[in-house]
C-alpha positions in Angstrom: 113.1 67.3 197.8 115.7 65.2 199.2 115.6 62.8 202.0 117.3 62.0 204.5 116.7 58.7 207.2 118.6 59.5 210.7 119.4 56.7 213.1 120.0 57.4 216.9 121.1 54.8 219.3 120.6 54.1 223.0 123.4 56.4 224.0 122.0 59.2 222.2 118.5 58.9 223.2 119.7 57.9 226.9 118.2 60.9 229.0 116.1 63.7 228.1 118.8 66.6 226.9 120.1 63.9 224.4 116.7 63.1 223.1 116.3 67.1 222.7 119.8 67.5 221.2 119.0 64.4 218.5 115.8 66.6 218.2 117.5 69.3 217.4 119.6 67.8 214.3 117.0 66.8 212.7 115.1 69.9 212.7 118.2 71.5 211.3 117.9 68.8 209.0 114.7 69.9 207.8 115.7 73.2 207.8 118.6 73.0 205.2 115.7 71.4 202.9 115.3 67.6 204.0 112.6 65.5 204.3 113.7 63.8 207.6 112.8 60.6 208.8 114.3 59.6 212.2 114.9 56.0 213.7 115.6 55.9 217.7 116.6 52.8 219.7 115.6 52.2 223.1 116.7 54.6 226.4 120.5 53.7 226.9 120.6 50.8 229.0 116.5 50.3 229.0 116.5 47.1 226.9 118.6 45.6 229.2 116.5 46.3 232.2 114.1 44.7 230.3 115.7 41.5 230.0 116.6 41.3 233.5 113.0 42.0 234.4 111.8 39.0 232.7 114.7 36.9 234.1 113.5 37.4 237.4 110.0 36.3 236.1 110.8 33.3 234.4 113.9 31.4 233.4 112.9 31.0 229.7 110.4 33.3 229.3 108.4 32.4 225.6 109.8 34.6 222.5 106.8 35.9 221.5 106.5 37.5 224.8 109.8 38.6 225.1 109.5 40.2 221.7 105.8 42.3 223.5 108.2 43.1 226.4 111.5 44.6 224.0 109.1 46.2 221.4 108.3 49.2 224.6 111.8 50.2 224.6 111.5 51.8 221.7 107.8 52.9 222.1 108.8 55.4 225.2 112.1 56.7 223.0 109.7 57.5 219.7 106.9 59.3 221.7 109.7 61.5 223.5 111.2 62.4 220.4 107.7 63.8 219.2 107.5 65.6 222.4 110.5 67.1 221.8 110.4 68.5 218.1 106.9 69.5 219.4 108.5 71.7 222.1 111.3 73.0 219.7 108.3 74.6 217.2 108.2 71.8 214.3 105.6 69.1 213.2 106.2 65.4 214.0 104.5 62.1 214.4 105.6 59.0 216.0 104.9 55.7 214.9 105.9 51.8 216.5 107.1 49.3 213.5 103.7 47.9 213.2 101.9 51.5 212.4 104.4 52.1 209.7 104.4 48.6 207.8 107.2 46.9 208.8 106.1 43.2 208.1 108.7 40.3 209.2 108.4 36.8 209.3 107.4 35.0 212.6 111.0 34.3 213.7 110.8 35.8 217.3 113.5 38.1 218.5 115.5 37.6 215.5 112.7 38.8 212.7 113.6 38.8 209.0 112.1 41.8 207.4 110.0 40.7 204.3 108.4 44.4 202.4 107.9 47.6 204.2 105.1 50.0 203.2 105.8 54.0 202.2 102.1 54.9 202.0 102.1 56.5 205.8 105.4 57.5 206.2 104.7 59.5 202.3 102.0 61.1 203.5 103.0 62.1 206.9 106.8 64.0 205.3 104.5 65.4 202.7 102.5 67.3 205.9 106.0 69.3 206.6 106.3 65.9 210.1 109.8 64.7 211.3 108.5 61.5 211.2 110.0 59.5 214.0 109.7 55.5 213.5 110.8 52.9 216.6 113.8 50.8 215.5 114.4 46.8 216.5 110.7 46.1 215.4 107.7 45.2 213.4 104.9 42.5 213.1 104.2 39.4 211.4 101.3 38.4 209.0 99.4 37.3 212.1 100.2 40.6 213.5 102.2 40.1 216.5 104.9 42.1 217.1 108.8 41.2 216.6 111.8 42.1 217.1 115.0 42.1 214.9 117.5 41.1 216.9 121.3 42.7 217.8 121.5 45.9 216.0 117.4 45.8 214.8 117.7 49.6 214.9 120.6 50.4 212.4 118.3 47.4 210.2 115.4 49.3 210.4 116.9 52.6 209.8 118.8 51.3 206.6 115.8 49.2 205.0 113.5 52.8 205.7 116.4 54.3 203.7 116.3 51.7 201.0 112.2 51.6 200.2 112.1 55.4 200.7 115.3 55.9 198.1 116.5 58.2 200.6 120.0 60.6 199.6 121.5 59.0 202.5 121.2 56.7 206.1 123.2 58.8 209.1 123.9 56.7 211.6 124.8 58.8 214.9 126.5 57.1 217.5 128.8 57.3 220.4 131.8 57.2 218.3 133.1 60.0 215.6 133.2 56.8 212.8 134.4 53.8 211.5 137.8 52.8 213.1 140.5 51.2 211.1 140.3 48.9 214.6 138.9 49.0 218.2 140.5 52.3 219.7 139.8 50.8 223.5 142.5 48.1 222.5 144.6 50.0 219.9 145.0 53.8 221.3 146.4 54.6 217.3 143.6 53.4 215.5 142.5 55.9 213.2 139.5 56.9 211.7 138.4 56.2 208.1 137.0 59.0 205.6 135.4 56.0 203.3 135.0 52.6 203.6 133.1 49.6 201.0 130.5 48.1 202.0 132.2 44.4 201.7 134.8 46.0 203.9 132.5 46.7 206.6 130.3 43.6 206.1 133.9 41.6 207.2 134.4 44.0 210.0 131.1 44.0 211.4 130.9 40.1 211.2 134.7 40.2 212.7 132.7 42.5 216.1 133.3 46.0 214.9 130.4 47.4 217.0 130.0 50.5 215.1 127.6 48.5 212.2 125.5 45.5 212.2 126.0 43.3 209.8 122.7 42.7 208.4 122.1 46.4 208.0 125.4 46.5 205.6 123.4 44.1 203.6 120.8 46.1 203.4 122.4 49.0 201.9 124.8 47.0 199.8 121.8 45.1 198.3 119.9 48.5 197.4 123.1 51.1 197.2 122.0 53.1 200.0 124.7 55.3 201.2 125.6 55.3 205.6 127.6 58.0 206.8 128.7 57.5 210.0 128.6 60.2 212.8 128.9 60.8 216.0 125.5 62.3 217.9 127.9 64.3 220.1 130.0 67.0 218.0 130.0 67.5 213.9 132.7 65.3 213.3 132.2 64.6 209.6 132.3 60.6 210.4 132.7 58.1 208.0 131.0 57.2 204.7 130.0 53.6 204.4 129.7 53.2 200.1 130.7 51.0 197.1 134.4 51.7 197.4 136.8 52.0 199.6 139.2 54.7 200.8 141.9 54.2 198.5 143.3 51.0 196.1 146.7 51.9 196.9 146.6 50.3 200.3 145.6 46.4 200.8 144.5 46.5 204.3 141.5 49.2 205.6 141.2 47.8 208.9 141.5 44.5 211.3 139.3 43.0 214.0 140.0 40.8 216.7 137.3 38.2 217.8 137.9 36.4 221.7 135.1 34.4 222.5 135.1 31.7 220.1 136.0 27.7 220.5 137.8 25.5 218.2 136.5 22.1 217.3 138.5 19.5 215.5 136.6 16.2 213.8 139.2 13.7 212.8 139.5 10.7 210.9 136.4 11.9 209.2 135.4 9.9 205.9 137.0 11.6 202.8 134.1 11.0 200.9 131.0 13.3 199.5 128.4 14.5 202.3 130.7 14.0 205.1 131.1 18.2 205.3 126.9 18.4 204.6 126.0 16.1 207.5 128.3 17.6 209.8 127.5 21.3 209.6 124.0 20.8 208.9 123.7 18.4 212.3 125.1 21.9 214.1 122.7 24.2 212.2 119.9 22.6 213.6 121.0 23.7 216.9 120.7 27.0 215.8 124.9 27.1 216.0 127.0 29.5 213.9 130.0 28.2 212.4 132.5 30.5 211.6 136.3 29.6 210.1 136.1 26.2 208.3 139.5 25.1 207.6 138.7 21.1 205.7 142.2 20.5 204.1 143.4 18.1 201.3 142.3 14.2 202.9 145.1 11.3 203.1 144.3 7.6 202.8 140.4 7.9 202.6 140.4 10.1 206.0 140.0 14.0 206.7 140.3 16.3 209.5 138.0 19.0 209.8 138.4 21.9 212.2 135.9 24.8 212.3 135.1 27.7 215.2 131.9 29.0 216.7 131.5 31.2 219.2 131.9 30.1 222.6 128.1 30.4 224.3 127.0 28.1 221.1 130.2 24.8 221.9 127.5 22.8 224.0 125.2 22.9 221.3 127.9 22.7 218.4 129.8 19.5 220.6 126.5 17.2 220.9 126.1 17.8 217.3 129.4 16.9 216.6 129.6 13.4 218.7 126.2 12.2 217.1 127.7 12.6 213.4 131.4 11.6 214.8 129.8 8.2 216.1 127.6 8.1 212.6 130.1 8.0 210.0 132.9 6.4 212.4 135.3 9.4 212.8 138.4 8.5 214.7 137.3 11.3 217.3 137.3 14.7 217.9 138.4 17.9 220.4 138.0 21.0 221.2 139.7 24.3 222.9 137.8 27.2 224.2 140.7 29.3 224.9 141.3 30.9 221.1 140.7 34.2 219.6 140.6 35.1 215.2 142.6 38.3 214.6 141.7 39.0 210.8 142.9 41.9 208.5 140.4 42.9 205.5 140.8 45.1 202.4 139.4 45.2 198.9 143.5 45.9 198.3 144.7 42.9 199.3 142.7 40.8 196.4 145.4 43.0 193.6 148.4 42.9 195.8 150.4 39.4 196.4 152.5 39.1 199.3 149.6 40.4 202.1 149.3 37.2 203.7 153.3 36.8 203.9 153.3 39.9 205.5 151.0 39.4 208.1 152.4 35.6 209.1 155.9 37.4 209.2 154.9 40.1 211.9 152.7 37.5 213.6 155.7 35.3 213.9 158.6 38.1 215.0 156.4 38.7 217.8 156.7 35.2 219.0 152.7 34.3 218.1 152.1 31.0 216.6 149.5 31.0 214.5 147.3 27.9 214.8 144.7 27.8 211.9 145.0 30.3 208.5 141.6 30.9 206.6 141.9 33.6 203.3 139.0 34.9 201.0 139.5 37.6 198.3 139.6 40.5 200.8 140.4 39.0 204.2 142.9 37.1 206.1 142.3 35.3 208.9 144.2 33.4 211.3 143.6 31.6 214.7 145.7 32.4 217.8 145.7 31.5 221.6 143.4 33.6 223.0 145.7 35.6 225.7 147.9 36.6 222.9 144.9 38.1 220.8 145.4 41.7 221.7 148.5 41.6 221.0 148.4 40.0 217.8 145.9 43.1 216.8 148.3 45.5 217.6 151.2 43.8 215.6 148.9 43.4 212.4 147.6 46.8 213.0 151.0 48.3 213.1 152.6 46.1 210.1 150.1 47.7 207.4 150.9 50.8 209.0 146.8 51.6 209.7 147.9 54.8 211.7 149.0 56.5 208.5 146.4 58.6 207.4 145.7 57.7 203.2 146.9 59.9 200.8 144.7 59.3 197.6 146.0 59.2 194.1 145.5 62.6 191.9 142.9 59.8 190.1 141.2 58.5 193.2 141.1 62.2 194.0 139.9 63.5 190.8 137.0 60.5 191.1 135.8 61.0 194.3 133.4 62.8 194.0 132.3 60.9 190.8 132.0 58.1 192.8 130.3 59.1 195.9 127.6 60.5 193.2 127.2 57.4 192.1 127.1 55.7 195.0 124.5 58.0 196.5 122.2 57.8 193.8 120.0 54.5 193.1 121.1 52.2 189.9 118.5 50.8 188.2 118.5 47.1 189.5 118.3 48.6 193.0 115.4 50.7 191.8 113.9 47.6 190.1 114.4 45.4 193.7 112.9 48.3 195.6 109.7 48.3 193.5 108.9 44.7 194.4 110.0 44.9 197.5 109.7 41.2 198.3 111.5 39.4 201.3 113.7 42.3 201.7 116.0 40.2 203.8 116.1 37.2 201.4 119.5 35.9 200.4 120.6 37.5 197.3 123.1 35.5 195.4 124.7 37.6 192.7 127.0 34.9 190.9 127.8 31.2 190.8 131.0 31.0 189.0 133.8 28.7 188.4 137.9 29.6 188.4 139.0 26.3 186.4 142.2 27.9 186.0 144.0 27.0 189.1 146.0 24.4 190.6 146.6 23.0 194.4 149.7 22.8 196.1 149.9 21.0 199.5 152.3 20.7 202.4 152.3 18.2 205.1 154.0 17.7 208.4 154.2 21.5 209.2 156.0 21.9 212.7 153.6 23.6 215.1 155.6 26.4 215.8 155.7 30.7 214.6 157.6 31.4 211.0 156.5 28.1 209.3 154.0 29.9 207.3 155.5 33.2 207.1 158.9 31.5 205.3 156.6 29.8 203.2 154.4 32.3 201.8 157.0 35.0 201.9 159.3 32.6 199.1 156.1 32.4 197.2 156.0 36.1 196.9 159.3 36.8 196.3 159.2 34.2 193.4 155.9 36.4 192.4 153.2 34.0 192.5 150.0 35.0 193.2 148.5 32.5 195.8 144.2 32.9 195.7 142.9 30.3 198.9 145.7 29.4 201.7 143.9 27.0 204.3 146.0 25.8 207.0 144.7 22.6 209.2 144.6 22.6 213.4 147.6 20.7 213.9 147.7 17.4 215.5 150.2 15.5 217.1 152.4 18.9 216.7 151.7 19.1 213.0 149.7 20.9 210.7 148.6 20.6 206.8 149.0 23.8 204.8 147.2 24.4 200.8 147.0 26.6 199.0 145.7 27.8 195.5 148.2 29.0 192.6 147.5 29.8 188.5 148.0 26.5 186.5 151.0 27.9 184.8 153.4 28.2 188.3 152.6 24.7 189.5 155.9 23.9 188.2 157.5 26.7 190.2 155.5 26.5 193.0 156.0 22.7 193.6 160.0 23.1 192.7 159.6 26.2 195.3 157.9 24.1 198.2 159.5 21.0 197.9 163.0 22.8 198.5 161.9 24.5 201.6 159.8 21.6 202.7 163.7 20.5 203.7 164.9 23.4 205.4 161.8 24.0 206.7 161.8 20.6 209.0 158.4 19.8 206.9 156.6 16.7 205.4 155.8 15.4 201.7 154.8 18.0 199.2 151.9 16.6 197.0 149.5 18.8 194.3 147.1 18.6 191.8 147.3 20.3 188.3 143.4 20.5 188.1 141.8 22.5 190.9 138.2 23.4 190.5 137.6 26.6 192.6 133.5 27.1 192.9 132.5 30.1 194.4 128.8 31.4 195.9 128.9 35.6 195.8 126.3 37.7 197.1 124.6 39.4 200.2 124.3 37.6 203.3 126.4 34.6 202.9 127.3 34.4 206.5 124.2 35.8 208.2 121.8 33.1 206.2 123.9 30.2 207.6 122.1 27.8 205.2 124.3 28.8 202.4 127.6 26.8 203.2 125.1 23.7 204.2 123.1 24.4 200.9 126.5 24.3 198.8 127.9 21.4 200.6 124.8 18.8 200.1 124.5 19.5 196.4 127.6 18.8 195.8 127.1 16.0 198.0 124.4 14.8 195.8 126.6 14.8 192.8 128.5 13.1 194.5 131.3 15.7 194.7 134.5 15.9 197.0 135.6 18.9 199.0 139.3 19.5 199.4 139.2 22.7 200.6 136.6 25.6 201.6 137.2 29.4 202.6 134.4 31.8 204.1 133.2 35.2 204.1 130.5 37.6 204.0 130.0 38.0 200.6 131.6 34.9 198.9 131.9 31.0 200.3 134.6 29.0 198.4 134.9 25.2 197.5 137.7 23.5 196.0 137.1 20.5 194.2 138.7 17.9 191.5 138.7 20.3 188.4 137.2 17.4 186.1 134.2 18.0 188.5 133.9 21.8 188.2 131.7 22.2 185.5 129.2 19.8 186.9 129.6 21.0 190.1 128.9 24.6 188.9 125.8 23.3 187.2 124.4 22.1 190.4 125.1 24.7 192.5 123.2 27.1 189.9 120.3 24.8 190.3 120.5 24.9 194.3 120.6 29.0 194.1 118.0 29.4 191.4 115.6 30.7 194.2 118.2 33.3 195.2 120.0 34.5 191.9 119.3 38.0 190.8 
């Protein structure tokens, strides 16, 4: 018999006709043949009640507490739910996170699930039950309860799903699907059929609210399949799976983040473990770095500039003048008035010319773009904050995300071929789901080297729109693939572009950029034939923030250089001197032994 996990936020558990109508899709559910197990979040707006309670008992109230007072929420929605399949004529059973097996470590309001036992929730869909389990929770080996944090309901719902092998995770929400971008800000934004799962991992890191991102790790990690639906019509939703909608098209969707600060080190040491004691120094603080743009250093000295969200710059700024003062930094800045608009598609790592593309539009609208980040499936780049919206709607419209896809008579043919396969379990998920140990560790699938590039750098790029756009769109016409593209903060009205090309267009590409490094009104042109590219790929690379710090101090302890480093959800990216590589590969292998698959 198939089964089927169904998750059902706070919107559609908010009053007692929604519970019964969430009640009532999973009994049809059952009814069409399912096993059903259903996940529920707390009341609409109860958690936050909650939290306002205890703020008027106490100013820092302790986590562990906190974590006693959240875990109710969810308690009152699970025994309602019961209550209601009850009244409607079918079986069910309730049960908190603790009575099913949902062990954590002791991280207090933002839990790591470790295993999760089967042996209740088995027994109880073998007795005919809708078995009904409390998102956002479960307990640690001293058994006190925790909490999972922001979106611990969709994490809990997606894990069930993955021990359980389920045929699929619904999530029902107040929205029909995944959006190819916020509708509230662009009214065209269109609905996707099918989207990857590193898609979505970029989008919900880049604030699509739809997903959390930890949950898309989950079912990446153990191929569990999410579809997407609203709770409020029969809207067929979206499918969350192994590939995306269509090759044809290198952009799926864009996001635009507001709330984050820039900070710029400079006159940092250009020496090994300057980038390790820097963004260690922040983690401690419990701060979350996000873009890291460190460029190509000049006469012994580097700039670093890097963004975390805004609530974390006090944190992130004492962190920074304690290392600044430490390795004798010329000084550093910051600006809490910028926004990351980012575009993301699996296309975008076949197609050249996406980047160009994007700069060009940014720039005919008049935005100046003030820092550019790239991995293999997104583009990001830094704006002033009150022309973030806009700069949404421009990249939105320039890859044409309105257009509804029109597959390929092969994509077509496969589809269904491929959502079979992604539906059903391979066998190293199968093999992970057996042992079923720390569920939420970091899983590193590769440590690789690309030895097979070279570095081109720009300096003295004036601060102003179309720089980057005239650059990259010459590149493209010339057709040379360009991999990393890191652009610096500029400073004193400057900025440092580089970027990554195949060894065999250095030639070209140097030619190419020293001639429009003239008309340009740009600085010297300088390269390197010998570019080590070392890459980390795997699950969770941004939401275990230990991974960039774990690459950067054993490198550090090889006493390797970092020219340049790119960031994402499922890959972080060094450049380094190419007659380092293999070494460096070698001890980044030995740093993510624990974590390899």
């Amino acid at each position: 018999m198939s089964l089927i996990v169904q998750k059902f936020g706070g919107t559609s558990v908010a009053d007692a006709e929604k519970i019964l109508a969430a009640a009532r899709k999973a009994i049809r559910a059952q009814r069409e043949g399912h096993q059903v197990v259903m996940v529920v979040s707390a009341m609409g707006k109860n958690t936050d009640a909650l939290v306002e309670l205890a703020g008027q008992i106490s100013d820092s109230p302790p986590h562990r507490e906190m974590d006693m007072l959240l875990s109710t929420g969810e308690q009152v929605s699970v025994a309602l739910m019961a209550m209601a399949v009850d009244r409607l004529g079918h079986k069910a059973v309730s049960l908190t996170g603790a009575q099913v097996g949902i062990r954590t470590d002791s991280t207090h309001t933002q839990a790591r699930i470790r295993s999760i036992s089967t042996e209740r929730l088995r027994r109880a869909l073998d007795d005919s039950k809708i078995v009904i389990v409390a998102g956002f929770q479960g307990i640690d080996e001293d058994f006190n309860i925790t909490t999972l944090g922001r979106g611990g309901s969709d994490t809990t719902a997606v894990a069930l799903a993955a021990v359980l092998q389920a045929d699929t995770c619904e999530i029902y929400t107040d929205v029909d699907g995944v959006y190819t971008t916020d509708p509230r800000l662009v009214p065209e934004a269109r609905m996707l059929k099918q989207v990857s799962y590193d898609e979505m991992l970029e989008l919900a890191s880049l604030g699509a609210g739809v997903m959390h991102n930890r949950a898309v790790e989950f079912a990446k990690k153990f191929s569990v399949p999410i579809h997407v639906r609203s709770s409020f019509s029969d809207v067929p939703g979206t499918m969350i799976v192994a590939d995306s909608e269509t090759a044809n098209r290198p952009v799926s969707g864009c996001a635009l983040i507001k709330n984050e600060s820039l900070v710029t080190v400079t006159g940092l040491p250009d020496r090994p473990g300057t980038s390790w004691k820097l963004f260690s120094r922040i983690a401690e603080r419990n701060a979350t770095v996000d873009m890291i743009v460190q460029n190509v250093g000049e006469q012994g000295k580097a700039d670093i500039s890097f963004t975390v969200m805004s609530k974390d710059l006090p944190a992130t700024l004492e962190a920074v003048e304690e290392v600044a003062r430490e390795l004798g930094a010329s000084g550093f800045y910051h600006e809490d008035t910028v926004a990351k608009v980012s575009v993301v598609g699996l296309g975008m790592a076949q197609q050249s010319g996406v980047a160009a593309k994007m700069f060009r539009e940014l720039a005919n609208a008049g935005i100046n773009i003030l820092m550019i980040t790239t991995s293999e499936i997104k583009i990001s780049a830094l704006v002033s904050r009150e022309l973030g919206e806009e700069a949404l709607r421009v990249v939105h419209r320039a890859f044409e995300l309105d257009r509804p896809v029109e597959p390929s008579v092969e994509e077509a043919a496969n589809k269904g071929e491929g959502l079979a396969a992604s539906a059903g379990r391979s066998d190293r998920a199968v093999r992970i789901v057996e042992r079923l140990q720390a569920m939420e560790a970091l899983a590193v699938d590769d440590v690789s080297l690309d030895d097979s590039q070279a570095r081109v750098t720009l300096g003295g790029v004036p601060d102003h729109p179309g720089v980057a756009a005239s650059l990259f769109e010459q590149v493209a016409a010339k057709g040379i693939f360009v991999d990393m593209i890191v652009q610096s903060y500029a400073r004193g009205g400057r900025a440092t572009i580089s970027f990554t090309v195949p060894r065999d267009t250095l030639t070209e590409s140097v030619a190419l950029v020293e001639q429009l490094s003239h008309s340009l009104g740009c600085g010297p042109v300088s390269h390197s034939p010998h570019a080590g590219k070392l890459s980390v790929t795997g699950i969770g690379m941004r939401s275990h923030a230990e991974v960039a710090i774990r690459m950067f101090r054993a490198l550090s302890e090889q006493q390797i250089n970092i020219g340049m480093v790119s960031t994402s959800e499922v890959r972080v990216n060094v450049v380094v001197d190419g007659e380092h590589g293999p070494r460096g590969m070698k001890a980044l292998q030995q740093a993510f032994a624990d974590a390899l698959a």
